[in-house]
N, C-alpha and C positions, 0 to 999 in steps of 0.2 A: 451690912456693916461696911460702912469705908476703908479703904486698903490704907497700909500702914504710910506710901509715898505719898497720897491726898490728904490725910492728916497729919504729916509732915507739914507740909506746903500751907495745908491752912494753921497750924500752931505758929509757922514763922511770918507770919504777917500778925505784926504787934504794933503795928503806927498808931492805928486807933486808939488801943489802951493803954500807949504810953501818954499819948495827949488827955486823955481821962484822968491817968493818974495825977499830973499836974496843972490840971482844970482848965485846959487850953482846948480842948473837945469840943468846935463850931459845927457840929453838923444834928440832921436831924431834930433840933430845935421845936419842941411842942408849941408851936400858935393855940391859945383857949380862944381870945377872940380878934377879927381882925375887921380895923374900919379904916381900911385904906395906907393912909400917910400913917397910924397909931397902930400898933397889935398889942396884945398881951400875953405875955409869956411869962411863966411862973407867979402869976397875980402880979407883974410889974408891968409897968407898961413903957413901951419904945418907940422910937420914931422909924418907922420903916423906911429906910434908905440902901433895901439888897431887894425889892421887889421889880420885877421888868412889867409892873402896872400902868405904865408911862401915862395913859391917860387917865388912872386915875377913877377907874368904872367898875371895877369889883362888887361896889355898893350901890351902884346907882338906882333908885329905886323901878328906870326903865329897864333895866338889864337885868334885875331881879323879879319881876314883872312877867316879865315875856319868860323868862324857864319854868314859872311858878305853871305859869299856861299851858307852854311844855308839855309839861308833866302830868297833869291834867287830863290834856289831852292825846298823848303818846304811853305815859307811863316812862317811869325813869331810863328803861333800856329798850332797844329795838331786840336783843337777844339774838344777834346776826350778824354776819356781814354786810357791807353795801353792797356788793357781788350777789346772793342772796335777798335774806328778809331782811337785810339789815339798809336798807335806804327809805327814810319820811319824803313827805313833801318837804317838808323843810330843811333835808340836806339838798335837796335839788332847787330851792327857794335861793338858800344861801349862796349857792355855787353862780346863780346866775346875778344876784348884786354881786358877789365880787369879781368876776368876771367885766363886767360891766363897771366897775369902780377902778379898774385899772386897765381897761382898755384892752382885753383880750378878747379872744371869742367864747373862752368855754375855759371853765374852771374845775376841780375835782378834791373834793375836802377827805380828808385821812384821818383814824383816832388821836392822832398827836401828830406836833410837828418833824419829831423823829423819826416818824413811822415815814413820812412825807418825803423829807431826801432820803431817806433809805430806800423804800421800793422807786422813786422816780430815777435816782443815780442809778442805781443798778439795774432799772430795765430797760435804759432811754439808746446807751450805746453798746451794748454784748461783748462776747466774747472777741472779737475782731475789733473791734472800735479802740478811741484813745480816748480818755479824761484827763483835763489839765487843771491841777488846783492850784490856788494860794495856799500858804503851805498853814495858815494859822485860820482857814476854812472850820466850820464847827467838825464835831465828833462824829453827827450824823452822816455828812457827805464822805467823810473819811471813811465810814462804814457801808456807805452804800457802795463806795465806790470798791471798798473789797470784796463785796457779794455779786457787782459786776461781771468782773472776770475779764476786763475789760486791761488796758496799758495803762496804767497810774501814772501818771508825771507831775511834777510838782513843781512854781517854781517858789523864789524868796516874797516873803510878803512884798504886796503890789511892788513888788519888781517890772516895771512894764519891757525891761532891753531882757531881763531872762527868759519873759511870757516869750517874746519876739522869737529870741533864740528855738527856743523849744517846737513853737508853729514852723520856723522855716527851716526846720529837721524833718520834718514828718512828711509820708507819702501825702499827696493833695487829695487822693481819690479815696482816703479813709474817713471812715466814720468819725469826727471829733466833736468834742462838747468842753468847753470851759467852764467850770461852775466855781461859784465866790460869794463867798457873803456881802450883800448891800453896805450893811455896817456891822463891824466886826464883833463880836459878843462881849469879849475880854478887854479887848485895846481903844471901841471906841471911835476908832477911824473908818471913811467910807472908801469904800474899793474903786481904784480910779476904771472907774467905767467908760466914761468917752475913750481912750486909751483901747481896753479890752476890748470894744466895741469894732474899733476902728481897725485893727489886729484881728478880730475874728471875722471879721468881712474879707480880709485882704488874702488871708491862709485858710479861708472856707472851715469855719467851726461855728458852731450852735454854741450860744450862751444862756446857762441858767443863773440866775440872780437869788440868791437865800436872801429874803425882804423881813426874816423873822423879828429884827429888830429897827427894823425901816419903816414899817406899814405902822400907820400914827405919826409916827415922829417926823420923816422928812419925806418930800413933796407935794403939793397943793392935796389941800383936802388930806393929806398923810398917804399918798397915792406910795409912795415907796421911792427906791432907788432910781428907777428906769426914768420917775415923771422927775425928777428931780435934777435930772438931766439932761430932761427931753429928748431921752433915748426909747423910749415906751417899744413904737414900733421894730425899735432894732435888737431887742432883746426877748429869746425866743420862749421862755419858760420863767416865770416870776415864781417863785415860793412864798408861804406867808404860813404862821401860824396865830391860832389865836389865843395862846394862853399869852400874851403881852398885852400890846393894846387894847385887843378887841375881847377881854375881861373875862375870857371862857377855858375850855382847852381844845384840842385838835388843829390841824393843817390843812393847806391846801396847796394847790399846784394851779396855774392858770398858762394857758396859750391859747395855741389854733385847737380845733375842733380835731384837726386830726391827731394831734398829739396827746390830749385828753380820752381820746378812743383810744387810741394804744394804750394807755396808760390803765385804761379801765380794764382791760386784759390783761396784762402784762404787771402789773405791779403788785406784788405776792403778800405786801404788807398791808396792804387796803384788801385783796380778796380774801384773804386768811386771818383777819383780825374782823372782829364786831366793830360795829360802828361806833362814832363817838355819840352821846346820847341825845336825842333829840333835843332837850332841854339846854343841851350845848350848844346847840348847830342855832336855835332861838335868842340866847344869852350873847350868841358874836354877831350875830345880824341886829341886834338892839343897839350893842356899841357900835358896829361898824355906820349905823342910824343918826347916833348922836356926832359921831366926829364928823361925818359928813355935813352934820345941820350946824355944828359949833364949832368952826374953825377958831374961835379965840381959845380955846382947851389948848390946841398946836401952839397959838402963839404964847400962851400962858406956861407951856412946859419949856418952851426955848428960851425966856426971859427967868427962868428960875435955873436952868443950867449956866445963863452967861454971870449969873449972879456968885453961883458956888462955883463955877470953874476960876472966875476972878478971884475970889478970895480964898480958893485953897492953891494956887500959884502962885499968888502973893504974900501967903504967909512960909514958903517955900519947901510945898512937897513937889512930889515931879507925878504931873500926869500923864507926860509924854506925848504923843499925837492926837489925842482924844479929840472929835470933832464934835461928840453927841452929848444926850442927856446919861451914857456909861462912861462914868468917871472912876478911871485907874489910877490908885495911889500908889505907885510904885515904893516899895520897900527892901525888892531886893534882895531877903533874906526869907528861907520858910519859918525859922522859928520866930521870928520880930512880927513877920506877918500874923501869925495867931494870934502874940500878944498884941498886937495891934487891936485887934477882932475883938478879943473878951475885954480890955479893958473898955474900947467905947461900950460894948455889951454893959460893961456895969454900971457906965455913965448914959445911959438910956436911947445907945443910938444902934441899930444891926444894921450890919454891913457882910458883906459875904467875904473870906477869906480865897484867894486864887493860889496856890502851891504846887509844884512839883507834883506829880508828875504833869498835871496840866497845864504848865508854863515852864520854864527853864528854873531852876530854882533863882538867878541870877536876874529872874523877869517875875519874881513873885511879887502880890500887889492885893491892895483891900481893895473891893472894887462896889462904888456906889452906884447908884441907879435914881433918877429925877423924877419925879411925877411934877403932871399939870398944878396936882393938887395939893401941894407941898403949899403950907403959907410961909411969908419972911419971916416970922418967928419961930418957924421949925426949921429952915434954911439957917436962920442967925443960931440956932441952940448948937444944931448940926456943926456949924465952925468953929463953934467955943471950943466946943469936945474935940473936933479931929486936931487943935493948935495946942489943947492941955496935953489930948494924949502923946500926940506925935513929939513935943518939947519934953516930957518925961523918957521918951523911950531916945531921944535922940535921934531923932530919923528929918528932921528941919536938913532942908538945904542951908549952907549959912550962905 
């Protein structure tokens, strides 16, 4: 039986079903069926603008192809760890194209992207070591870096004179790692890398790059942050998951051959978890397949972001530094932001809601997401709704 302070605790968390009671409840949302850019949910149907599909391959008849085979010939689960029973040929298949797709030596794939910076933060610098983050870094690195046990420092988003500060504080002869998101999840913007690059050379620090929302989207062939740069070799650990672009789910980690051997020891979330399922590790090497053979997908989803980033700053919402296909409609407010949500929700467009606590309530925001595969007439529908809704609710810049 639960003690009387835990049912305390859980009775006074009412967020949820205050927002149920006046039908503002965006979460959890039942998809019946989903073709990409369209889903259906309650027998209506939406234009998917809160999916991080960027390219667009969910459906592709190659990437549904190759899991079908998969499965086939694996069976749905390996019933293991990759430490264990739990590695195919085809997660050691995988690991060696995307190693080889961005220019590492050796790569190492995890059940989720989560799982990924969590055991590689946490096992890369120890208990004596320092971590330096961007302070608006995803949830996972923030959590790896607590299991660490490592010196947490943090500075202001791409602040590069606080990164500075912080490096020429610290003894020279310690262990350090700066890790940062390529392009930032929420906001949009890419982390000035030639900059941290340039500073972790100079104060002697390892840099890891989160590519989770990079890999597809920016750098040739969608190589990620690093090539985008022309930083590849000067950055020492790239991240990447595949539940984005590469149309699947799980993670991966790529470097040197020695850091991937550590890591295959040492990372407690890849030895202690099952694998992700073959039919996965099959379903991201199809995509990873196709955007390699189809660079016009890359140029096809940049021409559809410079489309709606125009005209939803034109019609004058504020998306604030947004460089990508994550487009943040700042609102500012948690309650306006709901209503924001359900009313396009009824005008047939879903968008994800951003609130307190995982943004400042001050930095709340709906935040959309572009696919390759977006046509101009779901792009144009898309603007109708966000200028009706946003002029009813008041939220127009004037």
């Amino acid at each position: 039986m639960i003690q009387s302070s835990l049912s305390e605790k859980l009775a006074s968390f009412t967020a949820a079903d205050d927002l149920k009671a006046v039908g503002l409840y965006p979460y959890f949302r039942s998809i019946e069926e989903n073709h990409d850019t369209e889903v259906i949910i309650g027998g209506k149907k939406l234009l998917m603008f809160g999916s991080n599909s960027y390219m667009g391959l969910t459906n592709h008849p190659k990437v549904l192809e190759a899991a079908k085979k998969a499965i086939n010939k694996y069976g749905s689960s390996c019933s293991g760890s990759r430490f264990l029973n739990g590695t195919s040929r085809l997660h050691i298949e995988l690991e060696e194209k995307l190693a080889n797709h961005l220019g590492k030596e050796a790569a190492l794939t995890f059940t989720t992207g989560f799982q990924t910076n969590l055991g590689t933060v946490a096992a890369m610098t120890g208990r004596s070591g320092i971590l330096i983050l961007d302070e608006l870094d995803h949830a996972s690195i923030i959590e790896g870096s607590r299991l660490s046990f490592s010196k947490v420092l943090k500075f202001s988003h791409n602040d590069m004179n606080e990164l500075e500060k912080i490096l020429k504080s610290l003894p020279e002869e310690k262990v350090k790692m700066i890790v940062v998101d390529g392009v930032f999840s929420m906001e949009g913007d890419i982390c000035n890398l030639p900059e941290i690059v340039r500073l972790a050379n100079q104060y002697q620090a390892a840099v890891m790059v989160d590519d989770a929302h990079a890999l597809g989207v920016i750098g040739e062939f969608g190589k990620g942050t690093a090539d985008h740069f022309g930083l590849t070799n000067e950055v020492d650990l790239i991240m990447g998951t595949f539940s984005k672009s590469l149309a699947s789910v799980g993670g991966f980690i790529a470097s040197t051959k020695e850091v991937i051997n550590y890591l295959k020891h040492h990372a407690r979330p890849m030895i202690f978890s099952a694998s992700m399922p073959p039919s996965a590790a099959a379903a991201a090497m199809a995509a990873l397949e196709i955007i390699q053979n189809e660079p016009e997908r890359q140029e096809n989803l940049w021409k559809n972001t410079a489309y709606i980033s125009k005209a939803i700053k034109e019609m004058g919402l504020d998306i604030n530094t947004s460089q990508t296909p994550i487009i943040p409609i700042y609102i500012r407010d948690n309650e306006l932001t709901f209503q924001f949500t359900q009313q396009l929700f009824e005008e047939g467009i879903f968008v994800n809601p951003v609130v307190s606590p995982a943004v400042s309530s001050d930095s709340s925001m709906v935040r959309m997401s572009i696919m390759a595969t977006h046509t101009k007439e779901q792009l144009d529908m898309a603007i109708e709704k966000l200028e009706k809704v946003a002029s009813m609710l008041h939220v127009l810049n004037e």
